[in-house]
N, C-alpha and C positions, 0 to 999 in steps of 0.2 A: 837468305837461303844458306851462306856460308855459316853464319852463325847455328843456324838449326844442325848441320855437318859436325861443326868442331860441339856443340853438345852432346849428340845423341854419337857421335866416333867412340868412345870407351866403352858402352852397351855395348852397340856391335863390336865390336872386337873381343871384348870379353863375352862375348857368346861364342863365336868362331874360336877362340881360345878353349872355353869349354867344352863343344864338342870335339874337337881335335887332342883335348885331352880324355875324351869318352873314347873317342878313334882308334889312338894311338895305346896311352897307358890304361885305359878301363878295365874294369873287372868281367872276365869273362863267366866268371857261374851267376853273374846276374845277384848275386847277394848284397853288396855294395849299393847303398842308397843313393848315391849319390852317383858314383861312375858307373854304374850297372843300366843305366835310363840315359839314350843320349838324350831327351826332354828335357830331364831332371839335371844334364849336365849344363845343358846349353843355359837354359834359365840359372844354374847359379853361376856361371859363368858370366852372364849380363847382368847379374845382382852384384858381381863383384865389380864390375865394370860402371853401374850406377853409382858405386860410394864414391868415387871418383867423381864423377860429378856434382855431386852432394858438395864434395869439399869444395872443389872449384867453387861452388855459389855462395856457400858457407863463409868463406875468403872474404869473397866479392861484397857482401853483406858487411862485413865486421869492417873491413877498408872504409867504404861508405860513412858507416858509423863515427870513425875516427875521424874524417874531414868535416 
């Protein structure tokens, strides 16, 4: 269970990161593709938050490999 936590922790957070940056700094006429949409925030928000764990396995793979 902790492990499923410490993976999926950088998703959410960078979704919460990106709506709260839709929130706070977004584009108020809505023209803005990306902060204009909290949806579209929140989702790149957890896309940015996904590479992050990308790399974390990415790592963890390559180490393996070397031993």
């Amino acid at each position: 269970m902790i492990s499923i936590i410490k993976k999926y922790y950088p998703v959410v957070l960078g979704g919460i990161f990106g709506y709260l940056y839709y929130h706070y700094i977004g584009c108020m006429s809505g023209s803005c593709p990306i902060t204009g949409n909290p949806y579209i925030s929140t989702l790149y928000g957890a896309l940015i938050g996904s590479i992050f764990v990308i790399d974390k396995v990415w790592k963890r793979k390559q180490e393996k490999q070397k031993e």
